[in-house]
C-alpha positions in Angstrom: 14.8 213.4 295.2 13.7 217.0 294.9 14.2 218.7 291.8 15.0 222.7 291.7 13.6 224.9 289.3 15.9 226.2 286.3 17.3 229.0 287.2 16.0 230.7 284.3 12.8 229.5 285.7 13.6 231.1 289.1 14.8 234.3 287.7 11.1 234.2 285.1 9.2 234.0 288.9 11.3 236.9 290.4 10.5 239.3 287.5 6.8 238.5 288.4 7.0 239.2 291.7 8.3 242.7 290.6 5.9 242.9 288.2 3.1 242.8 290.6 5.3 244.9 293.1 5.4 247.5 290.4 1.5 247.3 289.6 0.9 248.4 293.4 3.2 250.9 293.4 1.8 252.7 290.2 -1.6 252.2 292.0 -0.6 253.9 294.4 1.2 257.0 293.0 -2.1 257.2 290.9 -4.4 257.2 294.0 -2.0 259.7 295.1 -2.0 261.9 292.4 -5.8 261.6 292.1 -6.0 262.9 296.3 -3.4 266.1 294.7 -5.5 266.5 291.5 -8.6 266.7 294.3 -7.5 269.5 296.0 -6.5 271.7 293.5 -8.4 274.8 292.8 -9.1 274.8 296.7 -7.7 276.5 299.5 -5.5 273.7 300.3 -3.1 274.0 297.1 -0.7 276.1 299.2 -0.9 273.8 302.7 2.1 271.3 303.9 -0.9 268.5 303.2 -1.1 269.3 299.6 3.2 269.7 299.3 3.5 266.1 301.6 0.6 264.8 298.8 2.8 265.8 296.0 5.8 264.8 297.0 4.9 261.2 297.5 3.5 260.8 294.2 6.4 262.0 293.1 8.9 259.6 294.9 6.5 256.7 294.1 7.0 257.4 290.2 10.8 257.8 290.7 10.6 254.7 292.4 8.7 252.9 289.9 10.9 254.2 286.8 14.0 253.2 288.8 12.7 249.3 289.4 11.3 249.2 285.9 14.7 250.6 284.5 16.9 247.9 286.5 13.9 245.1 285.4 14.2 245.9 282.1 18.0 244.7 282.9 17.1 241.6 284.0 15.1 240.9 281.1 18.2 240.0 278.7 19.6 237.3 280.9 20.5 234.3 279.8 22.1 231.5 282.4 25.4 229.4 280.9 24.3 226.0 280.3 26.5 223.5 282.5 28.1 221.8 279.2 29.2 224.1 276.7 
């Protein structure tokens, strides 16, 4: 017989997964906006490079604030026991 994990359980395991999903992604807006922070005070400040740069850190930390937001949601579940 195989036994399933609670669902509390499954939801706890879910949340993780986003909360590594979530680490990557603020790595990466950070390596971003350390490559923008790199090329300012050059001559590339006012290139498409530089905007296209920008504007994916950008949408990675909207991104991030909009999965933490609807985590944080997720965080006050609490399953219906089967008996009362």
């Amino acid at each position: 017989m195989v036994k399933t994990a609670s669902r509390a359980t499954r939801l706890s395991d879910a949340l993780s997964k986003i909360d590594e999903g979530l680490s990557e992604i603020e790595a990466l807006a950070d390596e971003m906006d350390s490559w923008r922070d790199n090329m300012q005070g050059t001559n590339l400040e006012n290139t498409e490079k530089y905007s296209r740069v920008e504007e994916t850190a950008d949408t990675l930390r909207q991104g991030y604030d909009d999965i933490e937001s609807a985590r944080g949601d997720l965080d006050s579940v609490e399953f219906p026991g089967m008996f009362g």
